[in-house]
C-alpha positions in Angstrom: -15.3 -26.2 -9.1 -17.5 -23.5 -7.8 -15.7 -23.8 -4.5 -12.4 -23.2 -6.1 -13.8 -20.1 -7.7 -15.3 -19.2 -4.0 -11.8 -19.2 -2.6 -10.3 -17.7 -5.2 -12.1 -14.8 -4.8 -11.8 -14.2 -1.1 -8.3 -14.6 -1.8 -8.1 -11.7 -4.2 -10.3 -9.3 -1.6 -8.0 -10.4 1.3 -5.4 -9.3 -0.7 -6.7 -6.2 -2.0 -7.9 -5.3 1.3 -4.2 -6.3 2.4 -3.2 -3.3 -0.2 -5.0 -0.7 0.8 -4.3 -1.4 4.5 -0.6 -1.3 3.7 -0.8 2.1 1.4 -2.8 3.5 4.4 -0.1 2.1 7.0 2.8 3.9 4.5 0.8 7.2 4.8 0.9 6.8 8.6 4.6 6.2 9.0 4.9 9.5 7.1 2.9 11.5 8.9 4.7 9.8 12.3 8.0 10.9 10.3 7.6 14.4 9.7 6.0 15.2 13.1 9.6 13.2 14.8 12.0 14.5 16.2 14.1 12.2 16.4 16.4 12.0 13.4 16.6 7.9 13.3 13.1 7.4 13.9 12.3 9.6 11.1 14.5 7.7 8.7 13.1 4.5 10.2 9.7 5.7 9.5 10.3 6.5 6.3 11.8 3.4 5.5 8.8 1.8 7.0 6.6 3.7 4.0 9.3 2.6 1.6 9.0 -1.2 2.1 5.2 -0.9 2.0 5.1 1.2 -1.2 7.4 -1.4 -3.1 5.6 -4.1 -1.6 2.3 -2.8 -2.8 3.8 -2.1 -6.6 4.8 -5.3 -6.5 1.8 -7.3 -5.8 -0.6 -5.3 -8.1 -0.1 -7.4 -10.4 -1.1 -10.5 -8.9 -4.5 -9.1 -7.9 -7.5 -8.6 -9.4 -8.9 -5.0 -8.8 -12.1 -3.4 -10.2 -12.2 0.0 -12.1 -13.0 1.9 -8.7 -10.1 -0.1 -6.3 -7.5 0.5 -9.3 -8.7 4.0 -8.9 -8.6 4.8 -5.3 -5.3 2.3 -5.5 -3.9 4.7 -8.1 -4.3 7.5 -5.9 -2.7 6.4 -3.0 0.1 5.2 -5.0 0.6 8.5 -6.7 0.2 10.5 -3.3 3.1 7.5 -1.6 5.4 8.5 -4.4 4.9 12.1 -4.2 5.3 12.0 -0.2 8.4 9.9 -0.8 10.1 11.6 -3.3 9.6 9.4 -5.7 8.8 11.6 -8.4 
């Protein structure tokens, strides 16, 4: 049983590590976005960001953060939307 626990929490910090890779990754694409020139690139970079910021929302709830990742999570989220015009 304790290895079942074991694995189920390397799961949960694979995937929360998988989270903050990804909201880092969307913040990327934008800054790769606004510096284009290239009108198609732009709007594929941004799309890029898109994808990753409703993947993320959507698998929040299946991981298990503590008060500190939900923070810095939060964050990123909030600056993802406000970058993206989600707001």
């Amino acid at each position: 049983m304790k290895d079942l626990q074991e694995l189920r929490e390397q799961s949960n910090r694979a995937s929360v590590d998988l989270l903050f890779t990804d909201a880092e990754m969307a913040l990327t694409f934008l800054d790769l976005a606004r510096t284009s020139r290239n009108d198609d690139l732009r709007k594929r970079r941004i799309h890029e960001a898109l994808k990753a910021y409703n993947f993320i929302r959507g698998h929040i709830p299946s991981v298990t953060l503590t008060a500190s990742q939900k923070i810095a999570l939060n964050k990123k989220m909030a600056l993802l939307k406000l970058r993206l015009g989600l707001t």
